[in-house]
N, C-alpha and C positions, 0 to 999 in steps of 0.2 A: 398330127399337128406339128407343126415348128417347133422347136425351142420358143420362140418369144411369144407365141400362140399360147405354149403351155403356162409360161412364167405370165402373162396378161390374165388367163383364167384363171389364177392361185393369186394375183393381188387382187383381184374385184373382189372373188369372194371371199377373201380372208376380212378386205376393207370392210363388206358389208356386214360381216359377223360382227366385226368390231364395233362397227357404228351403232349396230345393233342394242349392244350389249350397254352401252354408254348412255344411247339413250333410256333405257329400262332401267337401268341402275341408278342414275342421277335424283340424290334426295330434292326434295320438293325444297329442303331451303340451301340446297348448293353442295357442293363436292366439300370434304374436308381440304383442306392444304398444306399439305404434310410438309413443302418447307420452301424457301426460295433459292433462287437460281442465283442470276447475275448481279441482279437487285432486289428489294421488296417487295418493287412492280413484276418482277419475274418469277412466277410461281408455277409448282408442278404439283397436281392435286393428285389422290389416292387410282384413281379413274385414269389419267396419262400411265400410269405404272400398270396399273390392272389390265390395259387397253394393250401396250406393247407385249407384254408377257404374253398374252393371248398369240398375238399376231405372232412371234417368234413361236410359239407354241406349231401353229399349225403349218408355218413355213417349212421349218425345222424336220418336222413329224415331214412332207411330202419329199424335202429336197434337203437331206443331214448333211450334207457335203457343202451346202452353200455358206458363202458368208452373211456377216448380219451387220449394219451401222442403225441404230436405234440411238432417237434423240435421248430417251431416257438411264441409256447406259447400257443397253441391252444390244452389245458389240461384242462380237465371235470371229472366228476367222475362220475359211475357209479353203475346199484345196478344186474346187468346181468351174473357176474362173465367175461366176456367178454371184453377186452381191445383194441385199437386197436393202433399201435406204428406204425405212421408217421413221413417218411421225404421227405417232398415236393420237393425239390431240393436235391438231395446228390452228391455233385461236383460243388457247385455255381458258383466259382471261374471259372470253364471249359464252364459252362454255359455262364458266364458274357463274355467268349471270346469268345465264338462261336466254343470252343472244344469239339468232341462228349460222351467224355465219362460224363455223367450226368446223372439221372436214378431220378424216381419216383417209394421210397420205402413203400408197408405199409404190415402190417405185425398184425394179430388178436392172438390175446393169450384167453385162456381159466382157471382161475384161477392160470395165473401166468406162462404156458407152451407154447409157439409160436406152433399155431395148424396150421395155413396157411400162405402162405405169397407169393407176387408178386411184382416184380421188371422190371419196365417197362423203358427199353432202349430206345428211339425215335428214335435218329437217325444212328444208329445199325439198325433199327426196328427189335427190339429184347426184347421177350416178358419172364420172368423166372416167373415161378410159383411153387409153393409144401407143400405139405397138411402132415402133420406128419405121416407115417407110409403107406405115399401113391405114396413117390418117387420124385422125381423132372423133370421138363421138359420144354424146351426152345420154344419157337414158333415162328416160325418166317413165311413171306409169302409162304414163300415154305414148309412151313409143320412143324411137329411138332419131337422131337426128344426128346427121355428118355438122362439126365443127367447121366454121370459117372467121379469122379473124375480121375487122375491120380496116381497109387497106388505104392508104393516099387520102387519110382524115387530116384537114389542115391544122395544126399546131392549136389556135386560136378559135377551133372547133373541135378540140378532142375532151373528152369526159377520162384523167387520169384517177389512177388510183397509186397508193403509196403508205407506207406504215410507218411504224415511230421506234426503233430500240427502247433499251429499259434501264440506261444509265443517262443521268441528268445534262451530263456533257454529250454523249450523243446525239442527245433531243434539242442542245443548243444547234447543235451543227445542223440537224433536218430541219429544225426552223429557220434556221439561216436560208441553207438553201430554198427550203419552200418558198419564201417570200419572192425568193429569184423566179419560179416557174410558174405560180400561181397567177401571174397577169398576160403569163405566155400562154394559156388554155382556158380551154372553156368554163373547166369547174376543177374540184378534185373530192376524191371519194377516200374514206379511210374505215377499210370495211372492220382490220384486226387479224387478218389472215391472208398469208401469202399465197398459200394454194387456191384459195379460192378467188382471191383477188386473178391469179392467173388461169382460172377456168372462168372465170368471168370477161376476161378478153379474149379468149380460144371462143367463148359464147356468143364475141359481137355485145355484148351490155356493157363494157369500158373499151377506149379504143387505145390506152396504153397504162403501165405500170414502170416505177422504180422505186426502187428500197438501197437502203445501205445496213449490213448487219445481219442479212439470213445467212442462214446455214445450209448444209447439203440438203438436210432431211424436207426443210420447208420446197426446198423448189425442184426438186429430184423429177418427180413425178408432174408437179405443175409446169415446167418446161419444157418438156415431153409433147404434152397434150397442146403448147401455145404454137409448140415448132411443128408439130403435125396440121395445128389447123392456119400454117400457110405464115406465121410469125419471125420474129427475132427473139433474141432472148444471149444477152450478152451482158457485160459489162462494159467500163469507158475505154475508148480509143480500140476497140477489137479484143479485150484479154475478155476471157470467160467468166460469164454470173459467179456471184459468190458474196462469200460477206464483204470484199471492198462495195462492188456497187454490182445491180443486177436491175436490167434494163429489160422492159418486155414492151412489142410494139408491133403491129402489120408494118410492111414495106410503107418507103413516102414518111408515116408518122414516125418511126422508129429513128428516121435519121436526124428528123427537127426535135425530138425532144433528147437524145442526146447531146446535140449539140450545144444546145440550151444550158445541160446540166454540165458540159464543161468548160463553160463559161464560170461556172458557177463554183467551181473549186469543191466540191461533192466528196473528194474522199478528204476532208480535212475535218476534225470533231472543233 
């Protein structure tokens, strides 16, 4: 096998371990919350720390040479040219309620380019995988199915999806702009998770996505899998996703709902 053959077979099944483990463990009245983040609304429960541990655990244990960026703090360095961007929980908040949409992202880079990447839904049981230059593909019990974005969906006919940061002044600014796009589309979706929000447009079930405020770990992997099944996945005016702004979209939709959102003054809180 490849390199990026091997590094794809060591994040699925590490994801799936993890997802595993999270859903088994999950008390019946919710995770503890051992403390918050950015805000109050931003929380990291006992489960996102028990979850990454793992996941470095087994990384580690196959490829000790590699580096590590974990949302939870679980950051190494390495001398392998090989990275690997986890996030243990992506959708805490959906997790700590016992709402499905939550996912276990990881995601291997190769001096600095996202070469593999697997995003493991639990209770979906919905498995997204894709290795740079090798396509994207979903798995599920019933079999396995090649990714296709949704492509040349008119603005005024697209079903977006979009999240919320976790400080009060950012939420001013996403409201701001929302108001700007929400009569330029069809609907909009706000599922609580960027990965999965972005294996949901690699799936053809939303036909675009933007956020302001994630982070590497949220879209490492779910970028991957949107650019393999035929997508965009950038920020405003051509600079790269990231926490200014992170735009995902098939060709056609991709360039009406950017443009839309730079009208719209989008990096300004």
């Amino acid at each position: 096998m490849s390199l990026a053959e091997d590094l794809l077979e060591l994040a699925a099944a590490t994801a799936r371990e993890a997802a595993r483990m999270l859903v088994g463990k999950r008390p019946a009245d919710g995770p503890d919350v051992v403390q918050t983040k950015s805000s109050p609304t931003d929380v990291v429960t006992q489960m996102d720390r028990a979850a990454e541990a793992l996941i470095i655990e087994r990384i580690t244990a196959a490829r000790p040479d590699d580096a590590v960026l974990g949302e939870e703090g679980g950051t190494r360095p390495g001398g392998s040219g090989v990275r690997w961007v986890i996030d243990p929980i992506d959708g805490t908040v959906n997790y700590l309620y016992d709402l499905p949409d939550w996912a276990v992202s990881i995601a291997a880079e190769v001096d600095g380019v996202a070469v593999a990447g697997a995003v493991e839904i639990p209770r979906r049981g919905e498995t997204y995988t894709a290795m740079r230059g090798g396509g994207a593909l979903m798995h599920t019990a019933s079999g396995t199915r090649e990714l296709r974005v949704n492509s040349e969906v008119p603005l005024d006919r697209a079903l977006v999806s979009t999240g919320f940061g976790y400080s009060a002044a950012r939420r001013a600014g996403q409201a701001r702009v929302l108001t700007g796009v929400l009569p330029a589309v069809r609907d909009i979706r706000r599922g609580g998770s960027c990965c999965v929000d972005l294996c949901s447009l690699a799936a053809g079930r939303t036909d675009a996505y933007y956020e302001r405020g994630v982070q590497a770990w949220d879209v490492a992997a779910g970028a991957l899998i949107v650019g393999e099944a035929g997508g965009r996945v950038e920020g405003l005016h051509g600079a790269p996703a990231g926490t200014e702004l992170t735009i995902a979209a098939g060709p056609g939709t991709f360039e009406a709902l950017h443009d839309v959102l730079a009208r719209l003054d989008p990096l300004r809180d």
